[in-house]
Each structure stands twice: as structure tokens, then as C-alpha cells.
N, C-alpha and C positions, 0 to 999 in steps of 0.2 A: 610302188613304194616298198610292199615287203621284200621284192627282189633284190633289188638298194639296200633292204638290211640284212639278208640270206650271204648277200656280197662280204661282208665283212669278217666272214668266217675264213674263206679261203685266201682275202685279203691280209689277214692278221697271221693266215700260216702261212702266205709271200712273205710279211717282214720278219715273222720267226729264223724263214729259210736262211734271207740274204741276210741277218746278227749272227747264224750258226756259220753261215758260208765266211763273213768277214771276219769270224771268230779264226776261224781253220785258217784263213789268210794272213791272219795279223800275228802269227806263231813265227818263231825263226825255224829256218830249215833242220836245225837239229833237232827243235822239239815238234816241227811236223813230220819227218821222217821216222823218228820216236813211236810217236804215236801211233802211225801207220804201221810200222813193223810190228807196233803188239798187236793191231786188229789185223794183220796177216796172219801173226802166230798162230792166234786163235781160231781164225779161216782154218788154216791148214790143220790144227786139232781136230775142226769137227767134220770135214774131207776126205784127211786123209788115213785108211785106216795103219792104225799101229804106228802112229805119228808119236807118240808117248813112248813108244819101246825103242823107239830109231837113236841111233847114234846121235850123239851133237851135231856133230859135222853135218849128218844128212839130212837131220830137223833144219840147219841153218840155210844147207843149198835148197831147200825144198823153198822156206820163206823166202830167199833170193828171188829165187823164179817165178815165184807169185807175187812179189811185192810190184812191181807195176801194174802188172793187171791189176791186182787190188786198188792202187791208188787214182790210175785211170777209170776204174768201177764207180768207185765214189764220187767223180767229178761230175762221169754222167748220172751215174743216182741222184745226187741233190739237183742237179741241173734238172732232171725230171721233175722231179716232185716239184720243182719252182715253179716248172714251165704250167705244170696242172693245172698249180695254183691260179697263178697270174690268167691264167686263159677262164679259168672257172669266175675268177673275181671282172672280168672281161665282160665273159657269158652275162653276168647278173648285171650290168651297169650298160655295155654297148648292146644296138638290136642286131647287126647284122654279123654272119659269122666270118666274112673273109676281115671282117674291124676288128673283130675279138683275135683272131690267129694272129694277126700283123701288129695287135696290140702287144701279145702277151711275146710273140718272137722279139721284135722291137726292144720290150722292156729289160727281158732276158740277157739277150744278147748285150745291150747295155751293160750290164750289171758283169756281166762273163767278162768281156774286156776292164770294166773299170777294177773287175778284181784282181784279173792279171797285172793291169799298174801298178794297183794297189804294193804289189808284190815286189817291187821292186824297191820298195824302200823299207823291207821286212833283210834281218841280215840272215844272210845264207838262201834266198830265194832270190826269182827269177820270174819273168814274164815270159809266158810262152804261147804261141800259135796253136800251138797241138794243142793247149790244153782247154781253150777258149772255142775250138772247134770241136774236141769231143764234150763240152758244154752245152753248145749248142744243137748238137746230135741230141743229148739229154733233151733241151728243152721242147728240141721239135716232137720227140717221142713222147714227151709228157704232153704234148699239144694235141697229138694225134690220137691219143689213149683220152683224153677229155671229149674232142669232137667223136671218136666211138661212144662211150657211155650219153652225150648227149645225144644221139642219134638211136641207141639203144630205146631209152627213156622215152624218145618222141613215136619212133616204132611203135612202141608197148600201149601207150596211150592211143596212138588211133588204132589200134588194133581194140582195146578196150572201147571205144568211142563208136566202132564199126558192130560190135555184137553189144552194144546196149550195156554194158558194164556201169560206164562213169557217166 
């Protein structure tokens, strides 16, 4: 039973995730690309040295050449932290762990594509492949970073368990 209520922690930072993720979705391209260009700018301020003294021009091709990566970074970061999530709220509610990975990828992945749709009725954006699978890259890494720390934690416990600790 407290596991079931332990669950609702990383369950409530799943629906945080996906109101932030459908937030950044439901923007038009101008004011998502906007936005990304200023947390590039700022990327590359604290990067790159002597970004502050650089000509315009070169401050601007510099944020060029960063701004995909950056934006790409972010699909799979939140995509991560989702996947954690969903897999941690998994852990606490399913017993077995190939149910929890298939849950939390499933759910994910769900959510990657419906937001890609989503996007499609957003003016100036787009649905795209790439970006639903560097999502899911996200979530798998957020799944595989989960089954590590729970595998860490069960280690550490029988090892406590073995010399008399707990």
C-alpha cells in the first residue's frame, strides 16, 4: 500500500512533464523558435568564452550552429525525465520489471507521437519522425537510468542484508 502512495510522486512529475511538453507544443513556430533562440543565446554565453565581446554577426552564426542541437537536446531531455518518471510510477504500482519498461516505453512513446499530431494544428509547426524518435531515444534513456538506480538500491540492500546492517 505505501508503494501505491510513494507512486504518486513520480506520477504527478509524469503529468507535470506531459502539461510542460503540451505547453512547448501548443506555441506557434514563431514563438517556439523564439524561445529556443534565447535559451541558445544563453547556452552559448555560458560556453562559449568571450561570447559577450564577439561581433554580432559572430554571436549570431555561433547561436545558428547551436540552435538545433539545442532544440534537439530538449526533446530528448524532457523525453528523459518523462521516461524516469513513467517507469518509476511503473516500478511502484507493477511487480515485474520487463511490465514496468514496456509500460513506461508504451506510455511514452504514446505521448511523443500524439504530440507530434498535436503539432500539426499549431500554425507554423510540423509533425515530424525525427523528432518522436529522438523522444524516444530520451525516454529509453530515462528508462535505462531508472532500472540502474533501482538495481543500484537492490545491490546496496543485499549487500547491507549479507554483513548484518539492516
Amino acid at each position: 500500500m505505501i508503494k501505491r502512495k510513494i507512486a504518486l510522486i513520480p506520477l504527478a512529475l509524469s503529468i507535470f512533464l506531459m502539461i510542460l511538453i503540451f505547453f512547448f507544443s501548443s506555441q506557434s513556430g514563431e514563438n517556439s523558435s523564439e524561445l529556443s533562440i534565447k535559451a541558445t543565446r544563453l547556452i552559448a554565453q555560458t560556453i562559449v568564452l568571450e561570447f559577450d565581446t564577439m561581433h554580432v554577426q559572430r554571436q549570431n552564426t555561433i547561436v545558428d550552429e547551436l540552435h538545433g542541437f539545442v532544440r534537439k537536446s530538449a526533446h530528448f531531455s524532457i523525453y528523459a525525465l518523462l521516461g524516469l518518471n513513467v517507469f518509476f510510477t511503473a516500478y511502484f504500482v507493477v511487480k515485474r520489471l520487463k511490465n514496468q519498461i514496456i509500460i513506461a516505453m508504451s506510455v511514452c512513446t504514446a505521448y511523443a507521437c500524439l504530440d507530434e499530431f498535436h503539432q500539426l494544428f499549431r500554425e507554423g509547426r510540423e509533425a515530424s519522425i525525427k523528432d518522436v524518435l529522438i523522444d524516444v531515444c530520451g525516454v529509453g534513456c530515462g528508462i535505462t537510468t531508472g532500472v540502474i538506480v533501482i538495481s543500484i538500491v537492490f545491490y546496496i540492500k543485499s549487500k547491507n542484508r549479507q554483513n548484518g546492517s539492516l
